[in-house]
N, CA and C atoms of all chains as a GROMACS GRO file, in nm:
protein
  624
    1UNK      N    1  14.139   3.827  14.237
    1UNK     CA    2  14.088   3.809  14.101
    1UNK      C    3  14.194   3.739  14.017
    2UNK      N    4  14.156   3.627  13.960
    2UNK     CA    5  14.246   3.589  13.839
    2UNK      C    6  14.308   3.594  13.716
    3UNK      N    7  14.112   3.614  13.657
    3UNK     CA    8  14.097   3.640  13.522
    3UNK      C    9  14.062   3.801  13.474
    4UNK      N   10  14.180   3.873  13.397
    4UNK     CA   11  14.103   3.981  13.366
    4UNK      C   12  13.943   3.982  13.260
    5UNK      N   13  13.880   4.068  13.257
    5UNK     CA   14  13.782   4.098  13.171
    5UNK      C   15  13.847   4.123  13.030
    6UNK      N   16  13.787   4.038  12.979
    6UNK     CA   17  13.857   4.140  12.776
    6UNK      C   18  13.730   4.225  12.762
    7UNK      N   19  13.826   4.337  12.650
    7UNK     CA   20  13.723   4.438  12.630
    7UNK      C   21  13.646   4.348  12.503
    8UNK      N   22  13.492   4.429  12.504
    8UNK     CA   23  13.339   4.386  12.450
    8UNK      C   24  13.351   4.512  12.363
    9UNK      N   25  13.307   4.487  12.250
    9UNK     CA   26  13.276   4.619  12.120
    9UNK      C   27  13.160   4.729  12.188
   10UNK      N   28  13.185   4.805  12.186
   10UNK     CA   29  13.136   4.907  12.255
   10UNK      C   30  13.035   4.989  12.154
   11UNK      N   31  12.910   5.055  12.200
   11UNK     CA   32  12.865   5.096  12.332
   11UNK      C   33  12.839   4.988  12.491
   12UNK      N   34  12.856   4.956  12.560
   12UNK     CA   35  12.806   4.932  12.671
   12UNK      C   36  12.828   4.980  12.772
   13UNK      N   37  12.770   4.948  12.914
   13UNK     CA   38  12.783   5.057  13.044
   13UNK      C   39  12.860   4.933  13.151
   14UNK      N   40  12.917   5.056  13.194
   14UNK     CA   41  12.978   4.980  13.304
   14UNK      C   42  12.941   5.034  13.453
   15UNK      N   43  12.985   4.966  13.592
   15UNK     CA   44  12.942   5.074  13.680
   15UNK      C   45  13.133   5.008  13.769
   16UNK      N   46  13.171   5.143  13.818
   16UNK     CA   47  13.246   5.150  13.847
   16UNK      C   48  13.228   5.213  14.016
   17UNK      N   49  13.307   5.121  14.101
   17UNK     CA   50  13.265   5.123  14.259
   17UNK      C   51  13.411   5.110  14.293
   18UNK      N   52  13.423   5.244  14.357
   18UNK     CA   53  13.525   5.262  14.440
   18UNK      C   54  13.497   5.247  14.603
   19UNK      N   55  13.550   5.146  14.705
   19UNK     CA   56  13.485   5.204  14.846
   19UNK      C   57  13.641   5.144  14.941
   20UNK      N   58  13.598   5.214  15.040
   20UNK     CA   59  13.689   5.221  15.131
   20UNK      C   60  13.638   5.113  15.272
   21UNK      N   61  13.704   4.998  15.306
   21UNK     CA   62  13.614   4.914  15.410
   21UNK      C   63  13.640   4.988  15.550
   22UNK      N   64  13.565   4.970  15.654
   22UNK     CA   65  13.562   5.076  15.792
   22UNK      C   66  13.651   4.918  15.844
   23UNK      N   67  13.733   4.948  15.947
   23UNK     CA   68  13.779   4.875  16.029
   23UNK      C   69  13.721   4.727  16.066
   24UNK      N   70  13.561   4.804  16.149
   24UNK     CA   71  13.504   4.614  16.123
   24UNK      C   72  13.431   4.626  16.029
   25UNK      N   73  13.412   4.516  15.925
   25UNK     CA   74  13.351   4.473  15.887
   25UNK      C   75  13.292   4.333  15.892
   26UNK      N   76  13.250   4.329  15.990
   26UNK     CA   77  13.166   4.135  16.029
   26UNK      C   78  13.092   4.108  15.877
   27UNK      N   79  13.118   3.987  15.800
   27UNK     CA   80  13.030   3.926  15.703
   27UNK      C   81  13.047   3.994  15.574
   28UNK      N   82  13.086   4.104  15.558
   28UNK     CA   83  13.171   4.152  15.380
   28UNK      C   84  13.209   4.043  15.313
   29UNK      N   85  13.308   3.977  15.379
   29UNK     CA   86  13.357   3.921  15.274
   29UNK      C   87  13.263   3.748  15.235
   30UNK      N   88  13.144   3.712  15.292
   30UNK     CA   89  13.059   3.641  15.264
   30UNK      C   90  12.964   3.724  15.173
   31UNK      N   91  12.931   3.815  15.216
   31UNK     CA   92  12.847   3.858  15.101
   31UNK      C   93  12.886   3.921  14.998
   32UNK      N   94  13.016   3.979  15.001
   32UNK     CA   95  13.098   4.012  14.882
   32UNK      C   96  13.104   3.886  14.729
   33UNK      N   97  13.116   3.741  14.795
   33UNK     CA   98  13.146   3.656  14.726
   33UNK      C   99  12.964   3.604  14.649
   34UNK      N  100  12.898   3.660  14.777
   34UNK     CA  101  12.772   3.613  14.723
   34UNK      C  102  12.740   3.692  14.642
   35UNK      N  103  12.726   3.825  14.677
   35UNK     CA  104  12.679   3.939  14.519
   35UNK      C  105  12.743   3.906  14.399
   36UNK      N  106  12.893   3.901  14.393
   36UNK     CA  107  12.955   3.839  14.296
   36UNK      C  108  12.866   3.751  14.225
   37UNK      N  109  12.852   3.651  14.340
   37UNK     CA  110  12.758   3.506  14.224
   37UNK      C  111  12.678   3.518  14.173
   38UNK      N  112  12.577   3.612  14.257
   38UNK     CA  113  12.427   3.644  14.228
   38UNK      C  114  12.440   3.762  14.031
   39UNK      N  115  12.542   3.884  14.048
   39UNK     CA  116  12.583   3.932  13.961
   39UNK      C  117  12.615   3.858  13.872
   40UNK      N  118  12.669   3.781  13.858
   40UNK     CA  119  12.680   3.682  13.711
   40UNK      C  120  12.572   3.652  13.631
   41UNK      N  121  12.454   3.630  13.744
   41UNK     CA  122  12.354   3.589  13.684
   41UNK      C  123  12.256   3.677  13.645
   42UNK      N  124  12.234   3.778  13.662
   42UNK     CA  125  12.146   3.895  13.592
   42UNK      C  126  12.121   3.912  13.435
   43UNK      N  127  12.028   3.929  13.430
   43UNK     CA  128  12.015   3.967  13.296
   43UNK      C  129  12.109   4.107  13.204
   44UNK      N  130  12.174   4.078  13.149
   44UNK     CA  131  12.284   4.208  13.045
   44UNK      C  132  12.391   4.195  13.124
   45UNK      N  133  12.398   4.111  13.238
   45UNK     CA  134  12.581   4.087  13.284
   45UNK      C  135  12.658   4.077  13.161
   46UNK      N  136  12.766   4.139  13.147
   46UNK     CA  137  12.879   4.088  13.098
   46UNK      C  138  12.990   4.093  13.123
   47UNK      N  139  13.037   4.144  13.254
   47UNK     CA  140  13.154   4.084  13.322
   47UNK      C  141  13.204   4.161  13.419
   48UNK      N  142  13.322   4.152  13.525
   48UNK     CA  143  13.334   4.263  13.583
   48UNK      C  144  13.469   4.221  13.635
   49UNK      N  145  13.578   4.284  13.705
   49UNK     CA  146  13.703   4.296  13.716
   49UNK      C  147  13.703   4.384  13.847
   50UNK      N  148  13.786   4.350  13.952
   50UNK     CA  149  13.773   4.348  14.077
   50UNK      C  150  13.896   4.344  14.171
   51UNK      N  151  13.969   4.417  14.262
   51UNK     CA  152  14.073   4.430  14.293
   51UNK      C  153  14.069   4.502  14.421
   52UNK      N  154  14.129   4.452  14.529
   52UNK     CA  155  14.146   4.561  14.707
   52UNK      C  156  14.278   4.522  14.679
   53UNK      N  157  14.323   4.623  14.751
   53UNK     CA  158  14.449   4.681  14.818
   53UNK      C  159  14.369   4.722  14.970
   54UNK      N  160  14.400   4.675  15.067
   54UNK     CA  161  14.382   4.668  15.200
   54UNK      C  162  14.251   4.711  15.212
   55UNK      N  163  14.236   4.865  15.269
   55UNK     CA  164  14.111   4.847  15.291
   55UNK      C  165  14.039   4.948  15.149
   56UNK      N  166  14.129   4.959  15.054
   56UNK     CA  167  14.076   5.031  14.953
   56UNK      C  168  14.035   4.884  14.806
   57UNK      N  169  13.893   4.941  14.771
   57UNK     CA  170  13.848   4.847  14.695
   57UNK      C  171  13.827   4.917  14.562
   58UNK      N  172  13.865   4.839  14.427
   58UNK     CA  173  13.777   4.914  14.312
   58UNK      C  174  13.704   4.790  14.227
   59UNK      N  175  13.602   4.758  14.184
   59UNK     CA  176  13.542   4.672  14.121
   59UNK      C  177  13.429   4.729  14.001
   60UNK      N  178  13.480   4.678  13.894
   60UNK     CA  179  13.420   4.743  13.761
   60UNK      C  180  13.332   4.646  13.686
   61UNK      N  181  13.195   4.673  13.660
   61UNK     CA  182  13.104   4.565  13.619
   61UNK      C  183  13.100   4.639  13.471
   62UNK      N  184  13.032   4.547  13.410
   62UNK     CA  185  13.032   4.574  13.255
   62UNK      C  186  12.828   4.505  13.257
   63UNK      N  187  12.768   4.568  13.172
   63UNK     CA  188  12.634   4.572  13.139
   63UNK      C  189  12.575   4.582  12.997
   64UNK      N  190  12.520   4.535  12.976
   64UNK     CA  191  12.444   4.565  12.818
   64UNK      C  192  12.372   4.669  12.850
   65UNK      N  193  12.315   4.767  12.939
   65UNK     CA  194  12.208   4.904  12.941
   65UNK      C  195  12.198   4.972  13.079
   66UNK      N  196  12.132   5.036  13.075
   66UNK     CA  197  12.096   5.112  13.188
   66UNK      C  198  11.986   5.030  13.239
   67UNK      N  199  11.886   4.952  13.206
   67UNK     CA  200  11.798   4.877  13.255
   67UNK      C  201  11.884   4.783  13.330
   68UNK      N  202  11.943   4.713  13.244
   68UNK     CA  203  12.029   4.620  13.336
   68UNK      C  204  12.057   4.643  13.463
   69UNK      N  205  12.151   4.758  13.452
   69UNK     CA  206  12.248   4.822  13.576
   69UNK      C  207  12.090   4.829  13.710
   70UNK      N  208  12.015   4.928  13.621
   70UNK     CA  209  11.884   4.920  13.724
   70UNK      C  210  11.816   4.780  13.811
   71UNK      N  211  11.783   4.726  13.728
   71UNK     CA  212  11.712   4.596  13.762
   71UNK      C  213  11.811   4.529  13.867
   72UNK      N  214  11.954   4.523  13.868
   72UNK     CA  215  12.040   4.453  13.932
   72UNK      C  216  12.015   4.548  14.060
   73UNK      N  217  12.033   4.724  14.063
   73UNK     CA  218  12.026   4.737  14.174
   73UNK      C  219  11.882   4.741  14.269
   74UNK      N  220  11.807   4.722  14.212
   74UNK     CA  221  11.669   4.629  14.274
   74UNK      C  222  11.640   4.482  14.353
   75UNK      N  223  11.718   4.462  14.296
   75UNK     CA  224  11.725   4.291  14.337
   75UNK      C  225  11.715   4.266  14.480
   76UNK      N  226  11.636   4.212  14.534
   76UNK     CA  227  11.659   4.236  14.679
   76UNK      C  228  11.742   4.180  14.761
   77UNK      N  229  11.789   4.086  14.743
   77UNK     CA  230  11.949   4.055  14.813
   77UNK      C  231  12.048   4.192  14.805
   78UNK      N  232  12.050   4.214  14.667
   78UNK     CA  233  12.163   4.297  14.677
   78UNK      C  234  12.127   4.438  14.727
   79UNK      N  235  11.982   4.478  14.775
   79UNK     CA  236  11.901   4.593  14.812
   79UNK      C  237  11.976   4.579  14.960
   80UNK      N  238  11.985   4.470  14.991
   80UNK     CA  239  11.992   4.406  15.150
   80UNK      C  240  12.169   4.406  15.164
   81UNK      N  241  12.232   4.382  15.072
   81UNK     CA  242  12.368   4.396  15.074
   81UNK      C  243  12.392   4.584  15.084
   82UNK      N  244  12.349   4.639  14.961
   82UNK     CA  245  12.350   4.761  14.965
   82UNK      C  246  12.348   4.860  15.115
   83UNK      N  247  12.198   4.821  15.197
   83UNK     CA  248  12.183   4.849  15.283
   83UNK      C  249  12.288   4.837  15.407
   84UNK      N  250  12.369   4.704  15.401
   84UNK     CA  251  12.458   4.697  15.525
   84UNK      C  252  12.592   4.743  15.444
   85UNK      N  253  12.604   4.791  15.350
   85UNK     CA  254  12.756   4.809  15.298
   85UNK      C  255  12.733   4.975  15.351
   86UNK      N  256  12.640   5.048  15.291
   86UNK     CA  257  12.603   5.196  15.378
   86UNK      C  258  12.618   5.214  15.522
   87UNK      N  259  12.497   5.122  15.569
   87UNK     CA  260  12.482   5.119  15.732
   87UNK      C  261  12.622   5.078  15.839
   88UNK      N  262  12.710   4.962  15.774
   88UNK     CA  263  12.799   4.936  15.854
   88UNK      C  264  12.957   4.894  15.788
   89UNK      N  265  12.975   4.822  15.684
   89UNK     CA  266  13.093   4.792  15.613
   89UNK      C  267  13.176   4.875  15.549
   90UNK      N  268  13.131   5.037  15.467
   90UNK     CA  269  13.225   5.133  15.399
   90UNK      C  270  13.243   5.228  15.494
   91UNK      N  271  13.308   5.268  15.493
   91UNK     CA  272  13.353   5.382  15.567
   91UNK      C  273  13.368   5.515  15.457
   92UNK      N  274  13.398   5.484  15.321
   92UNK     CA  275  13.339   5.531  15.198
   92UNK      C  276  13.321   5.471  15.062
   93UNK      N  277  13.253   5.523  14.979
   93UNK     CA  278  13.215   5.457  14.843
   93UNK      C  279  13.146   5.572  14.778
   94UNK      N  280  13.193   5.507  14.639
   94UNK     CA  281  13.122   5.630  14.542
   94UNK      C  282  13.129   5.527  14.424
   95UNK      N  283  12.978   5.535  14.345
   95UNK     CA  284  12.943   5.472  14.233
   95UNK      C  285  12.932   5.572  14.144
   96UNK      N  286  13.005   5.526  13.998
   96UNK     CA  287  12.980   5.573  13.867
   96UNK      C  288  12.935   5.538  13.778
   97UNK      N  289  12.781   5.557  13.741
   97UNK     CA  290  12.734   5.479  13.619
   97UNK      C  291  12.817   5.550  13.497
   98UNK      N  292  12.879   5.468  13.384
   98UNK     CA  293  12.966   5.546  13.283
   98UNK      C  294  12.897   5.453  13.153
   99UNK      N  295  12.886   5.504  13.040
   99UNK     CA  296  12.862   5.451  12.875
   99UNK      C  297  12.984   5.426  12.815
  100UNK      N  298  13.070   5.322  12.798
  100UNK     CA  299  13.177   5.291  12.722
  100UNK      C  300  13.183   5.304  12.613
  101UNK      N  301  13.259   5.425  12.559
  101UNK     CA  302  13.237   5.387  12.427
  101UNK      C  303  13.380   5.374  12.340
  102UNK      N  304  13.482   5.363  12.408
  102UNK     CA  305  13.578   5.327  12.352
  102UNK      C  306  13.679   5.262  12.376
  103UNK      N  307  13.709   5.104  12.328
  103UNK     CA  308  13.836   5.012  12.396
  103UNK      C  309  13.956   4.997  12.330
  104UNK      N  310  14.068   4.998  12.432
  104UNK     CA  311  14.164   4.956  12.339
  104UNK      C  312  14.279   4.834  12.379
  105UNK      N  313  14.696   5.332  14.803
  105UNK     CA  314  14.610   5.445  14.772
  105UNK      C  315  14.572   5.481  14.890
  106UNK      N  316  14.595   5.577  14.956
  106UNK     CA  317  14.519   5.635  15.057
  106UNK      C  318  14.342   5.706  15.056
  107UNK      N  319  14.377   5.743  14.992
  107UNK     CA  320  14.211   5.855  14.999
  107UNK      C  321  14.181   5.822  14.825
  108UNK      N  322  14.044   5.819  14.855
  108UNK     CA  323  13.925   5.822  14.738
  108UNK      C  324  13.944   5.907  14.656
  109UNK      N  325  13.897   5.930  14.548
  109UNK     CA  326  13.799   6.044  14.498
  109UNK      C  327  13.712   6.059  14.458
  110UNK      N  328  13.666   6.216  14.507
  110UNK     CA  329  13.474   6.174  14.535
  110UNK      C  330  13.485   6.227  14.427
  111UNK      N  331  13.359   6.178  14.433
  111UNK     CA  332  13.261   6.164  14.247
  111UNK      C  333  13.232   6.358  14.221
  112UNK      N  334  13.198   6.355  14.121
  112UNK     CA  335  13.221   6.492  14.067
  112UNK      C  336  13.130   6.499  13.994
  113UNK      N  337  13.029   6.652  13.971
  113UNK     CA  338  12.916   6.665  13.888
  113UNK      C  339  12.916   6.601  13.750
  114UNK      N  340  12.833   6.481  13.697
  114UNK     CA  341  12.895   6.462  13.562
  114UNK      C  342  12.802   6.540  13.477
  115UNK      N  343  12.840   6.546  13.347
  115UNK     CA  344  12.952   6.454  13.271
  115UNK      C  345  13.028   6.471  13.306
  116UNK      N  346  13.171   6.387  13.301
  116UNK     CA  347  13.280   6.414  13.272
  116UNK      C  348  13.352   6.242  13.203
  117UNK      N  349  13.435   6.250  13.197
  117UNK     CA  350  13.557   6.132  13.122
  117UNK      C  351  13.587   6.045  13.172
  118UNK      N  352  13.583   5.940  13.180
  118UNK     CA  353  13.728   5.796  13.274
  118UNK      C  354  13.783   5.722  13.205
  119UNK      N  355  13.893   5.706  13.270
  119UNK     CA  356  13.984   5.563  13.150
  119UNK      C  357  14.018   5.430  13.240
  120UNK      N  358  13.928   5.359  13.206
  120UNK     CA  359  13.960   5.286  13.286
  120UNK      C  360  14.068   5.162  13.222
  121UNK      N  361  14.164   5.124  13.334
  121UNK     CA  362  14.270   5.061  13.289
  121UNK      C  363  14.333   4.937  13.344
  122UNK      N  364  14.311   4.873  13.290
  122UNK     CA  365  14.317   4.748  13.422
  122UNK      C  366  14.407   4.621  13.346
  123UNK      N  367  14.497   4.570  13.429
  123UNK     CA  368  14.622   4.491  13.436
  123UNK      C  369  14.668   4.381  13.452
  124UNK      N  370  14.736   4.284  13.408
  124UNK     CA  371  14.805   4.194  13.488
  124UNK      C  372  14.956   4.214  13.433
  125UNK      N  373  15.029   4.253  13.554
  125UNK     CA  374  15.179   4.270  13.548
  125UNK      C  375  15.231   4.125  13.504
  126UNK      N  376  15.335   4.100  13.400
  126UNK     CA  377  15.385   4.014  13.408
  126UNK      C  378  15.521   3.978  13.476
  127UNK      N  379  15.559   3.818  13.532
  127UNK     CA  380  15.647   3.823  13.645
  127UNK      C  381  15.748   3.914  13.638
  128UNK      N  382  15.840   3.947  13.496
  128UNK     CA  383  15.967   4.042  13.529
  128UNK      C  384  15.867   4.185  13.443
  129UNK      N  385  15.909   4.249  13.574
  129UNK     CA  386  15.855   4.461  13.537
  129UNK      C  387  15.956   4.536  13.542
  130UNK      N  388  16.099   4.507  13.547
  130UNK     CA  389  16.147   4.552  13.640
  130UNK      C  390  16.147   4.705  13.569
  131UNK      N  391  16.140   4.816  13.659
  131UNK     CA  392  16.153   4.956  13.581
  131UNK      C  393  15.972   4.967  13.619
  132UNK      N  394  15.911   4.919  13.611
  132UNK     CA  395  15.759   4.950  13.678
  132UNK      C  396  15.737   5.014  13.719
  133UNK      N  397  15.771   5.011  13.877
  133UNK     CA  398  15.700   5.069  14.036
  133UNK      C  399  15.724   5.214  13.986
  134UNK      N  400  15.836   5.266  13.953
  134UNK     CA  401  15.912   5.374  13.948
  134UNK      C  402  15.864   5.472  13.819
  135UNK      N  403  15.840   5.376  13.743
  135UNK     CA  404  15.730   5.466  13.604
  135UNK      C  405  15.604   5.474  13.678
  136UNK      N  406  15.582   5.390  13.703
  136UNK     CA  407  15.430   5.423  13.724
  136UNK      C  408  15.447   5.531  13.820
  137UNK      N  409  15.480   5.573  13.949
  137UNK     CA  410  15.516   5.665  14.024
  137UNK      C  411  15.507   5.802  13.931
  138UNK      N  412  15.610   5.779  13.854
  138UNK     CA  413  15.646   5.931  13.756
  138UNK      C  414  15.463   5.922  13.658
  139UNK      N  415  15.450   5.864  13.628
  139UNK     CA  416  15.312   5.868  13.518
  139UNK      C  417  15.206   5.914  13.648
  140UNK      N  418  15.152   5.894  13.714
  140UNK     CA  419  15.092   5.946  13.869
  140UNK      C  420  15.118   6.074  13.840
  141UNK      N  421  15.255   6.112  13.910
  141UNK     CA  422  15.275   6.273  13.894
  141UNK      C  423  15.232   6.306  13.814
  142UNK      N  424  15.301   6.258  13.691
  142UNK     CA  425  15.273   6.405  13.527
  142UNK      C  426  15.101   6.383  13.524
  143UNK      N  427  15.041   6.320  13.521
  143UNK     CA  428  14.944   6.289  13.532
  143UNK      C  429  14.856   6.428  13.588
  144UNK      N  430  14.900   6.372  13.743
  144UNK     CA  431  14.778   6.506  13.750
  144UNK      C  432  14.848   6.620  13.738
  145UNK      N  433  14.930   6.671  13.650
  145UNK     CA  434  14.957   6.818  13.618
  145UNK      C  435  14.908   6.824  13.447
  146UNK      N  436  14.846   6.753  13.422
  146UNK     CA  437  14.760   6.745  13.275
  146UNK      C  438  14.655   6.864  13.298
  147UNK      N  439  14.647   6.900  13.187
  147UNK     CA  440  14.516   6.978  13.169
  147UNK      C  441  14.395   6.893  13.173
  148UNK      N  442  14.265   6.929  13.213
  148UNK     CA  443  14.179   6.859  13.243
  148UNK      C  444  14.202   6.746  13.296
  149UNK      N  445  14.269   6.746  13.392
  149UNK     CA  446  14.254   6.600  13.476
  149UNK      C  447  14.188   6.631  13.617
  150UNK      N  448  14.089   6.530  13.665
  150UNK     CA  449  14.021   6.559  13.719
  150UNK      C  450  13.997   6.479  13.865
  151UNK      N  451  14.101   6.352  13.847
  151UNK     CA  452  14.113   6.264  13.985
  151UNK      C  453  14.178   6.141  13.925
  152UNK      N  454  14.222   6.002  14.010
  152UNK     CA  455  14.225   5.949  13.984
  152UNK      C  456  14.225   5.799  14.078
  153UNK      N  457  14.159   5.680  14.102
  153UNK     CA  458  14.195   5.562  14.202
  153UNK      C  459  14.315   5.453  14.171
  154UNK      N  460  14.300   5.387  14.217
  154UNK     CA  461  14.426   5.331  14.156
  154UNK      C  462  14.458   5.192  14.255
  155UNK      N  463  14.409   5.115  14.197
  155UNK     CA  464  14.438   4.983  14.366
  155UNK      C  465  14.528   4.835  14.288
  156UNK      N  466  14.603   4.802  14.333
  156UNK     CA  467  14.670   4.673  14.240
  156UNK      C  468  14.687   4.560  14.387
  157UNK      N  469  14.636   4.471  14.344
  157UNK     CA  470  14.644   4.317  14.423
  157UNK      C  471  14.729   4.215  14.350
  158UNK      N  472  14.845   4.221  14.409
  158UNK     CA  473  14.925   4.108  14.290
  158UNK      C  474  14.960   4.168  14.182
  159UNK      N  475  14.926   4.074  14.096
  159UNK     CA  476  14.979   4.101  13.920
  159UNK      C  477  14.851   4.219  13.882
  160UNK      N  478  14.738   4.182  13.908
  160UNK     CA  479  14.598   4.282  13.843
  160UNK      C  480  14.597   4.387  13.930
  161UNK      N  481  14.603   4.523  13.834
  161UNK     CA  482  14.560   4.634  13.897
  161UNK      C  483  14.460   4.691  13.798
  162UNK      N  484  14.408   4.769  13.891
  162UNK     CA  485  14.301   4.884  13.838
  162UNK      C  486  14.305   5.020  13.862
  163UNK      N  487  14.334   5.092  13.745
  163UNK     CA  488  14.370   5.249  13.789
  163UNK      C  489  14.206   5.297  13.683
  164UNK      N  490  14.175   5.400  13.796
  164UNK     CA  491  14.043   5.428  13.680
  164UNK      C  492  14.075   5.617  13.691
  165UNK      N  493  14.103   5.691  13.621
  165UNK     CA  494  14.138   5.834  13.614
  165UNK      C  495  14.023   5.924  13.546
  166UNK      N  496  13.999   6.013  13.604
  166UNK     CA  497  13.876   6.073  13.530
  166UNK      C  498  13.934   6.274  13.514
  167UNK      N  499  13.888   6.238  13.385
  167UNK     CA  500  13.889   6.372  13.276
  167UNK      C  501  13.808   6.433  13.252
  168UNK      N  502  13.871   6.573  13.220
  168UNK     CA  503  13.744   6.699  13.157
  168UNK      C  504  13.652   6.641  13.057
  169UNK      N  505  13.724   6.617  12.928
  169UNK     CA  506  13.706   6.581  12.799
  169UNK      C  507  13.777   6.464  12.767
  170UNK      N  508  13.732   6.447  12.607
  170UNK     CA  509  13.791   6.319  12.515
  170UNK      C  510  13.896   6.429  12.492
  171UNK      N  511  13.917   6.523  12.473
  171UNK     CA  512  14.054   6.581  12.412
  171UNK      C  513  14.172   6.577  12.510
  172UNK      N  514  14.106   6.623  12.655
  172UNK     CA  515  14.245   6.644  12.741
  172UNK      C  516  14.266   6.461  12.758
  173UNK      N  517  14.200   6.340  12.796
  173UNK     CA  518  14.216   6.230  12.733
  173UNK      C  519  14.329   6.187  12.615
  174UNK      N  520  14.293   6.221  12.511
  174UNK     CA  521  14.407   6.186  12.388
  174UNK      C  522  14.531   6.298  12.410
  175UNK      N  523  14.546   6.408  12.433
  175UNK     CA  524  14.649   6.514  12.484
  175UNK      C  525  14.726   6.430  12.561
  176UNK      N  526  14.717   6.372  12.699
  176UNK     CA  527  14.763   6.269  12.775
  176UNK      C  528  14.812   6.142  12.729
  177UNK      N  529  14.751   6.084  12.644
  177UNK     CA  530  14.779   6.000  12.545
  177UNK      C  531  14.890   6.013  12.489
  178UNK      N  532  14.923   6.134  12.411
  178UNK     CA  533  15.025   6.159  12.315
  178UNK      C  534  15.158   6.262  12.385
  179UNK      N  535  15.142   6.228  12.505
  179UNK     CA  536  15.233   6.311  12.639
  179UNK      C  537  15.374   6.237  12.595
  180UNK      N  538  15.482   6.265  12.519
  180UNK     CA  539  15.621   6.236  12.511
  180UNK      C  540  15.640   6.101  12.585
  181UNK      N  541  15.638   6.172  12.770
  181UNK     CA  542  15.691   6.016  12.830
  181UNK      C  543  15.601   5.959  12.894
  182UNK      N  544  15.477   5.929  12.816
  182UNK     CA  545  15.379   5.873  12.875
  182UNK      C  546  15.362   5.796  12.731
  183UNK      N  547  15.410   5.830  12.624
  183UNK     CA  548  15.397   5.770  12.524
  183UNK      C  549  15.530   5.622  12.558
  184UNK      N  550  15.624   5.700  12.574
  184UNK     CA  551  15.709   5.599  12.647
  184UNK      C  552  15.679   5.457  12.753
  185UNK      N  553  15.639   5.517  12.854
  185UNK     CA  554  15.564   5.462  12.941
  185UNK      C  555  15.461   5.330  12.875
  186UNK      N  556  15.420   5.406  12.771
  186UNK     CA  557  15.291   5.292  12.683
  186UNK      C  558  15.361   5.223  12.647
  187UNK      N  559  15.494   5.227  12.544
  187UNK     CA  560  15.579   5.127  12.477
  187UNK      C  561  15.648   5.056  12.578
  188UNK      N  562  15.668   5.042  12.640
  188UNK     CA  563  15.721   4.934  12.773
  188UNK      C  564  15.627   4.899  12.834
  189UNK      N  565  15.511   4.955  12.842
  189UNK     CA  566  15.402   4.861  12.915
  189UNK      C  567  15.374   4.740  12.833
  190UNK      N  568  15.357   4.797  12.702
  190UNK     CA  569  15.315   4.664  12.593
  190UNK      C  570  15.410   4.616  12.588
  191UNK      N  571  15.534   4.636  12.586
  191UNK     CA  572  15.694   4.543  12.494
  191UNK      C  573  15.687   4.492  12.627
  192UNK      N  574  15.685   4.483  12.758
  192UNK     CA  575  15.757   4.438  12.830
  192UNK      C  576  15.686   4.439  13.002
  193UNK      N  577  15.625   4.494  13.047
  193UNK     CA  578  15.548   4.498  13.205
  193UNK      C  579  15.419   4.417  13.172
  194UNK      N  580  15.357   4.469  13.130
  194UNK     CA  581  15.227   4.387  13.084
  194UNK      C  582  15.210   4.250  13.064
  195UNK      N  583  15.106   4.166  13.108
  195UNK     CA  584  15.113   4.013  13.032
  195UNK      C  585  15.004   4.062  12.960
  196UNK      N  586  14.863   4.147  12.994
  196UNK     CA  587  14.734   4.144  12.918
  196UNK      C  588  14.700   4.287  12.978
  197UNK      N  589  14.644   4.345  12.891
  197UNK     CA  590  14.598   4.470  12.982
  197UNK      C  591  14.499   4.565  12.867
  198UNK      N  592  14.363   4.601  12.923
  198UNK     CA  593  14.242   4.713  12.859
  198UNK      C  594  14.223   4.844  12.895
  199UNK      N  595  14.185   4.925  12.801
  199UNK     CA  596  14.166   5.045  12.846
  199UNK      C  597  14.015   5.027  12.755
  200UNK      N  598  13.948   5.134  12.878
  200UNK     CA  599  13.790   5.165  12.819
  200UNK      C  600  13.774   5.330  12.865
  201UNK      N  601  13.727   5.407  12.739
  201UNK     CA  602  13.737   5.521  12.792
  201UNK      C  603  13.572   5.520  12.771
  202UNK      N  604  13.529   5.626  12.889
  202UNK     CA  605  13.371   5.598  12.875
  202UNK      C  606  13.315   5.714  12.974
  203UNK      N  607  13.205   5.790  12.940
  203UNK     CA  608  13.166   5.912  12.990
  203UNK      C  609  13.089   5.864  13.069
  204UNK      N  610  13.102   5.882  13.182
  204UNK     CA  611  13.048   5.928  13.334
  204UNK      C  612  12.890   5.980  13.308
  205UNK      N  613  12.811   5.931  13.313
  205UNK     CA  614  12.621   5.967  13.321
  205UNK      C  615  12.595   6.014  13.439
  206UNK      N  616  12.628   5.927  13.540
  206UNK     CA  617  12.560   5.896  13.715
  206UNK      C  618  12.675   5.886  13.792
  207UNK      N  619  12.619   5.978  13.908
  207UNK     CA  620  12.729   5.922  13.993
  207UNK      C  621  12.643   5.909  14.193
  208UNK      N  622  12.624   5.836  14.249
  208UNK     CA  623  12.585   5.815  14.328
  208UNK      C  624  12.681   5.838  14.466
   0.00000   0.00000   0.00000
């Protein structure tokens, strides 16, 4: 990652994804770059900040709502990403939907 | 970072905090180490991740409350810790504190 995120006047939601990659992972890092792209483009994106240390990952999206956050995880690419990051790429992960309400 | 931490009944607190070191830190590695410790011997502290790639890191720590939050805040050498992050480690850096809804 290059660019950090600046903080946005708050309320907004963010979702915060911690995961751990399993040994193999064939094709992560192609579809890692593709969700990325696809995520930009959603409706209530507003940004997200992203960082591994080996096989530990944390990546923090920023959202205008809970619809947002929803609708994105619908999408069916990323339904299809979702599916193989469970089935074969984490070895663990844990998502936090959180309401921001204060930056500094 | 070795091991995760799993998500926890919410509500609860996170601060999320995210970085770009600038080239001279020197005195860094070694605070941050000590802020880790005191850290989790806080009241209401409740976990924390923590992954840095390069200059950008992301530490996201999660709390009881907004109080044990600002308590930590106003911690002697963590207050310290803050004034050398800004005067001097830091090139750019956000904090978003934001309550935990969902956790998957």
């Amino acid at each position: 990652m290059s660019e950090l995120s600046s903080t946005l006047e708050p309320p907004y939601y963010t979702v915060i994804f911690t995961s751990r990659l399993a040994a193999a992972h064939e094709g992560y890092e192609q579809m890692a770059d593709r969700m990325d792209e696809l995520a930009r483009e959603q409706p209530g994106y507003l940004g997200m900040d992203s960082v591994r240390e080996g096989a530990i990952g944390i990546t923090v999206s920023y959202w205008e709502s809970l619809e947002a956050i929803r609708s994105w995880g619908r999408h069916t690419e990323h339904r299809e990403a979702q599916r193989l990051g469970r089935e074969s790429w984490y070895e663990k992960y844990s998502i936090r939907i959180a309401l921001v309400e204060e930056v500094r």
